[in-house]
N, C-alpha and C positions, 0 to 999 in steps of 0.2 A: 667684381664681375667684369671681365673683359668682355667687350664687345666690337667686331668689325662690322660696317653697313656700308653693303656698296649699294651705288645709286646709279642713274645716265646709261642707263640701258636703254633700247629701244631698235625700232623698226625702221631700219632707211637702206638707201639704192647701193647699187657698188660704184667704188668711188666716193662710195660717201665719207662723215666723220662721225665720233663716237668720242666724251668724254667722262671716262667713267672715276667714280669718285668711291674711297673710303674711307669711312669715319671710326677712328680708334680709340675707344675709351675703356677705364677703370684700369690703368695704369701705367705708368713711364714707358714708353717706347723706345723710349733713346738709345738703347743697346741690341734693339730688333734689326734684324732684315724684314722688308714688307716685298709679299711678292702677290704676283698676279697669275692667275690658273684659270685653265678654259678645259671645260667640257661637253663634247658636241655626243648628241646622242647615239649610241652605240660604243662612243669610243673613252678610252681612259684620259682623266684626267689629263691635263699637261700642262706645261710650265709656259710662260709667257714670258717675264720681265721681275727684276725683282729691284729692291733702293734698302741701300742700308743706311738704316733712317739718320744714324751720330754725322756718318760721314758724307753722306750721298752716294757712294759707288754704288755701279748701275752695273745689272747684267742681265740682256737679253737672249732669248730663243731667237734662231735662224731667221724661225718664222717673223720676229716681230720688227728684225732690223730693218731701221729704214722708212717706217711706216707705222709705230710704237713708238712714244715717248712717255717713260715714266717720270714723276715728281715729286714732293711731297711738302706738305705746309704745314714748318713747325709748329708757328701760332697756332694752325688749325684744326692739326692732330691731324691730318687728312692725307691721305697721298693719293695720288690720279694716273690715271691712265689715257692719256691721248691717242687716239686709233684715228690714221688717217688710211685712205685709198684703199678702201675697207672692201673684201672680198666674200663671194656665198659664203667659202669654206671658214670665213672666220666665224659664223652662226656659231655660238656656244653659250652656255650659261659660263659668265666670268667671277672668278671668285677671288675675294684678297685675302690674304692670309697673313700670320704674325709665327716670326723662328726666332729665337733667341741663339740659336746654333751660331758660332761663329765662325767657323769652316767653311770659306766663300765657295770652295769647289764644291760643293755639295747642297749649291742655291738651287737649282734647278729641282732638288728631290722633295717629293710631298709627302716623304716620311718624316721630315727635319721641321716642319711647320706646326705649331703649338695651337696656333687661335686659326681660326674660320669664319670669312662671315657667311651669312645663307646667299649667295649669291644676286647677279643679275640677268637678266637676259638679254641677250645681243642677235640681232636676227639683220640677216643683208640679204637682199632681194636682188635677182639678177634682173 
């Protein structure tokens, strides 16, 4: 039974930071992309940051460069999301996901993504 749990959600200023974490079990990773998805209410889904877990290649949204660092810890099955200089608009429930797809052009899409976890919530207060 795969399961992703993201965690380090919460309530802070703009400007502030955020380190959000996911935990991957009941199965090898090793050939996944892990990516990060936000959804603010009203609006669709959207893509964040992704890490392909074997290699590490990293690909971000416009939105994340710059102020988004993804990572991920073999030992710990876990990959993270570091959110700096954190704005209202970035408010969304964040979600991590697991693709087995290996067609890098096509990280950004949340049709290509197999596992989900239930999300977290991220809220920035101006």
């Amino acid at each position: 039974q795969v399961q992703l749990v993201e965690s380090g959600g919460g309530l802070v200023q703009t400007g502030g930071s955020l380190r959000l974490s996911c935990a991957a079990s009941g199965r090898t990773f090793i050939g996944y992309t892990m990516g990060w998805f936000r959804q603010a209410p009203g609006k669709e889904r959207e893509f964040v940051a992704a890490i392909r877990w074997s290699s590490g290649s990293i690909y971000y949204a416009d939105s994340a460069k710059g102020r988004f660092t993804i990572s991920r810890d073999n030992a710990k099955n876990t990959v993270y999301l570091q959110m700096n200089s954190l704005k209202p608009e970035d408010t969304a429930v964040y979600y991590c996901a697991a693709s087995f797809s290996t067609a890098w052009n096509t990280t950004p899409e949340r049709g290509r993504y197999d596992y989900w976890g239930q999300g977290t919530q991220v809220s920035i207060s101006s």
